[in-house]
Short mmCIF file of the C-alpha atoms (twelve columns), coordinates in Angstrom:
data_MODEL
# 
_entry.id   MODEL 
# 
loop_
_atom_site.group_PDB 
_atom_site.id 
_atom_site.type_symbol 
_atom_site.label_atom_id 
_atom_site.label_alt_id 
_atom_site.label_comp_id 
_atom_site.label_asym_id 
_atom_site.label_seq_id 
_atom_site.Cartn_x 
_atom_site.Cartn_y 
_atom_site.Cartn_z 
_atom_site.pdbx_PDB_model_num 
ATOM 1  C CA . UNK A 1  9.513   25.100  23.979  1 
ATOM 2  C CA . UNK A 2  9.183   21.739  24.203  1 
ATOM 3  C CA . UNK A 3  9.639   19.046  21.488  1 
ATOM 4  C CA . UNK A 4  8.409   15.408  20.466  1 
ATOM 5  C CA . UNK A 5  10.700  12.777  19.902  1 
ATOM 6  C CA . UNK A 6  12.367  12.936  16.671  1 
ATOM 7  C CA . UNK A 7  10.101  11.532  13.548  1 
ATOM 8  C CA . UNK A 8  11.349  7.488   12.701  1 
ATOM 9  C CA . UNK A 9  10.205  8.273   9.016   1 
ATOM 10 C CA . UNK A 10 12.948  7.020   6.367   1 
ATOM 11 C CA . UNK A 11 12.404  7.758   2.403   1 
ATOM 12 C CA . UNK A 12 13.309  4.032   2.360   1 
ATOM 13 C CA . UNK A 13 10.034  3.371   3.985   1 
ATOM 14 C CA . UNK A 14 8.547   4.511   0.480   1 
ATOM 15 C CA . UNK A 15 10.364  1.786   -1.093  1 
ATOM 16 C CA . UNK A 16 8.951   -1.254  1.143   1 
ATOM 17 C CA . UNK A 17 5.646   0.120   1.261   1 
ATOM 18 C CA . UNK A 18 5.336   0.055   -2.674  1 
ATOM 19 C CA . UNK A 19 6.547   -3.417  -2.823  1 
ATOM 20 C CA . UNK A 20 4.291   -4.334  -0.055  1 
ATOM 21 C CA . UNK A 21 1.406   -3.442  -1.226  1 
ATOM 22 C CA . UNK A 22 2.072   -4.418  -4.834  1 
ATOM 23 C CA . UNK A 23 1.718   -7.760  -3.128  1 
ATOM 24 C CA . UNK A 24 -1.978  -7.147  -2.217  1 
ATOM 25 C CA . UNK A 25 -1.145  -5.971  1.418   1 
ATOM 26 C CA . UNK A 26 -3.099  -2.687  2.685   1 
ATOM 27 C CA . UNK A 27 -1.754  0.337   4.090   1 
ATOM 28 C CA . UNK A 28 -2.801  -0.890  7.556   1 
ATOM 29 C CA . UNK A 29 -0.323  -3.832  7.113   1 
ATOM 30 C CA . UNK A 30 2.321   -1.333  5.844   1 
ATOM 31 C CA . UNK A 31 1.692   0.291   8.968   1 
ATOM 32 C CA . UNK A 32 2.483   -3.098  11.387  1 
ATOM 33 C CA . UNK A 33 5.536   -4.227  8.729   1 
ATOM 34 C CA . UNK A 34 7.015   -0.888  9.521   1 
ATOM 35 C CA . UNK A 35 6.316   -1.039  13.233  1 
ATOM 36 C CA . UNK A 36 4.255   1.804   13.138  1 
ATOM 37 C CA . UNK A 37 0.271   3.057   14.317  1 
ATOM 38 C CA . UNK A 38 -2.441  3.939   12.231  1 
ATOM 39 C CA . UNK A 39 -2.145  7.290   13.586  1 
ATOM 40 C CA . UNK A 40 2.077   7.757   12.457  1 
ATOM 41 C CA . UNK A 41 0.834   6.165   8.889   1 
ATOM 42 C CA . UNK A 42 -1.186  8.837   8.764   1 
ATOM 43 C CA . UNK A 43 0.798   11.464  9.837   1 
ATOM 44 C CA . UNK A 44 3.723   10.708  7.582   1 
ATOM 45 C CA . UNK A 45 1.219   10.467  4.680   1 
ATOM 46 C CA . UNK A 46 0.631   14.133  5.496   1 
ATOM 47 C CA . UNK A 47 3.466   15.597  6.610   1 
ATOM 48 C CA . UNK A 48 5.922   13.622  3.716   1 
ATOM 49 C CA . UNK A 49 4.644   14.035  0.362   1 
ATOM 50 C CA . UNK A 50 6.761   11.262  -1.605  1 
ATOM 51 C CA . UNK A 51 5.300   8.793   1.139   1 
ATOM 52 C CA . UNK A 52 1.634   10.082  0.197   1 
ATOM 53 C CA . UNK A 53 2.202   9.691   -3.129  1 
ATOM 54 C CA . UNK A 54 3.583   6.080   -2.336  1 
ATOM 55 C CA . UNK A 55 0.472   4.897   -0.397  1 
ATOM 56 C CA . UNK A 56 -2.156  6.195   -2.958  1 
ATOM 57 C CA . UNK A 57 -0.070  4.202   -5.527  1 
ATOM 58 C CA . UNK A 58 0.370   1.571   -3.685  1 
ATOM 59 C CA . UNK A 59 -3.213  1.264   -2.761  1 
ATOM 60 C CA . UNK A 60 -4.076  1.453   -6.810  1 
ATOM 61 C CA . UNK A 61 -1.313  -1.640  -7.239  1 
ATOM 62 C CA . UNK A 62 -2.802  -3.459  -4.143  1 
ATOM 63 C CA . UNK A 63 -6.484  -3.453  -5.778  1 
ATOM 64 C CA . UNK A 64 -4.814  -4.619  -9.092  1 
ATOM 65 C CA . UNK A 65 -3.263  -7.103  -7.511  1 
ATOM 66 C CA . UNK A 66 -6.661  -8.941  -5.854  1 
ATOM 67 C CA . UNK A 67 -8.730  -7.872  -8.895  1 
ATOM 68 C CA . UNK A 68 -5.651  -10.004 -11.202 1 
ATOM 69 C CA . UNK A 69 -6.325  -12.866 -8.810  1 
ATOM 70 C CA . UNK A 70 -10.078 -12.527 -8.784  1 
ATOM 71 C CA . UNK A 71 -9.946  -12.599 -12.677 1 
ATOM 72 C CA . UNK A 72 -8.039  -15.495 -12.825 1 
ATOM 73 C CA . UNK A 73 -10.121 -17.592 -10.518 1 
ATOM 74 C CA . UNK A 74 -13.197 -16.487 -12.110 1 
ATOM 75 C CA . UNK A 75 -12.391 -17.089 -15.845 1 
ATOM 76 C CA . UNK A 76 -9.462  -19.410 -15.246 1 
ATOM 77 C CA . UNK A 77 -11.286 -22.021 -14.223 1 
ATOM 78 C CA . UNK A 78 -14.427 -21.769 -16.525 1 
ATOM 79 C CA . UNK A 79 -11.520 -21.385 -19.177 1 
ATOM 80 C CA . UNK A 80 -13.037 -17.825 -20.906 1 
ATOM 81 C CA . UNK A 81 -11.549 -14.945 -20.982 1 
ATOM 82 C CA . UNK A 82 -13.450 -12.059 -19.558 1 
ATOM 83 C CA . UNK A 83 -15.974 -10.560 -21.474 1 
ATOM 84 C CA . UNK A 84 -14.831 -6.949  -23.428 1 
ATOM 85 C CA . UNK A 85 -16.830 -3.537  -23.456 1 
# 
């Protein structure tokens, strides 16, 4: 029976994704910082569930992220604070 090379995935990788994308970057760009294609992303995301987990959270922190700096351009600089529902 014949095999593919051995998986590169690391639980480490978990780690640096998070802080990535905390910093705004997308999973794609997770992807190229861990020297990796679309297609392996993808594949670890379902084949290691703590790396799954990771990249949906990570997503969630990268849209906070942009939505923070949206806010603050918006309302910074007419000096109001955002309006509350």
């Amino acid at each position: 029976m014949l095999k593919g090379r051995p998986s590169k995935y690391d639980s480490k990788f978990c780690d640096i994704a998070y802080k990535y994308m905390a910093k705004g970057h997308s999973k794609l760009a997770v992807a190229g910082k861990l020297g990796i294609s679309r297609d392996t992303l993808y594949e670890w995301c379902r084949k290691y569930p703590e790396f799954s987990d990771t990249i949906k959270i990570g997503e969630m922190k990268s849209l906070q992220h942009w939505e923070e700096i949206g806010m603050k351009m918006l309302f910074g600089k007419l000096k109001k604070e955002p309006p509350t529902s």
